[in-house]
N, C-alpha and C positions, 0 to 999 in steps of 0.2 A: 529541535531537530527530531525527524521520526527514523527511529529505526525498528528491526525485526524484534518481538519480544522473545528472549532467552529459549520459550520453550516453544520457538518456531524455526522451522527448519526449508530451506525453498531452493529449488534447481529448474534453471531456465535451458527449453530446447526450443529445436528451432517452430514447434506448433504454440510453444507457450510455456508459461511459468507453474511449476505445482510446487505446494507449499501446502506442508504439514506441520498442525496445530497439535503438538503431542501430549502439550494437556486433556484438550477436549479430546481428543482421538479424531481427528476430522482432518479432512484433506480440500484445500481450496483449487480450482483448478482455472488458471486466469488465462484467458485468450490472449492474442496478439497483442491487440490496443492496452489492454488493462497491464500487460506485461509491460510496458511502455514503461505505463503509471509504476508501479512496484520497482522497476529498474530506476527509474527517477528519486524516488526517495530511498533508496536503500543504496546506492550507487553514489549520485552527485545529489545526495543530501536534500531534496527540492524538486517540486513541479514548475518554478520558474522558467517559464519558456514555453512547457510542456504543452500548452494549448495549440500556439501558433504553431507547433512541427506537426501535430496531430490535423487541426485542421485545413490550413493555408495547403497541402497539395490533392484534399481531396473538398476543397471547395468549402467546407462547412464554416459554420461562424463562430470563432475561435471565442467570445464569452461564451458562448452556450456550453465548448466542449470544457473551458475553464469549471464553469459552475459544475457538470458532470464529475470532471474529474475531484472537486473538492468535495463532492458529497462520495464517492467513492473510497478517499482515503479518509474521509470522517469513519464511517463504516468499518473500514477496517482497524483503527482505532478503537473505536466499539467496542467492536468482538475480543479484541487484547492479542489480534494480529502483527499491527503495529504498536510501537511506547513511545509515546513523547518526549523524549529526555530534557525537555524544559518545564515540566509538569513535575510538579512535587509528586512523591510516589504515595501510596494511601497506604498508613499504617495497618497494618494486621496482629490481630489476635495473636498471644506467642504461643497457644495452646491449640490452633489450628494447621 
């Protein structure tokens, strides 16, 4: 399951989602559609579904928008946006 990592923080209005990475000191700023996305996993746990609502009422073809949106929450996984909670966590130095 992905959830927000600890040292991120995000408030959704009606243009979109911002979400501040308070480690890095950086602010992500996610449009509509992507707002979707981060509501989907931080919300009901999951993009399941999430293709067909996106595409099926503006025509497009819901694999294409599938593959977009999993390289989007790869991404933000990445950056250490999102945590995997099924992902063993990577030891650290106790001197760092």
């Amino acid at each position: 399951m992905l959830i927000p990592a600890p040292h991120v923080h995000h408030a959704t209005g009606r243009s979109g989602t911002a979400v501040l990475d308070i480690r890095r000191g950086t602010w992500l700023m996610l449009d509509q559609d992507a707002s979707k996305i981060w509501h989907a996993v931080t919300v009901r746990g999951g993009t399941t579904g999430l293709a067909d609502e996106i595409a099926v009422p503006t025509g497009q073809d819901p694999q294409a928008i599938g593959d977009q949106i999993t390289v989007f929450v790869d991404e933000l996984v990445v950056t250490g946006v999102l945590v995997d909670t099924a992902r063993r966590a990577r030891r650290r130095r106790w001197w760092r």
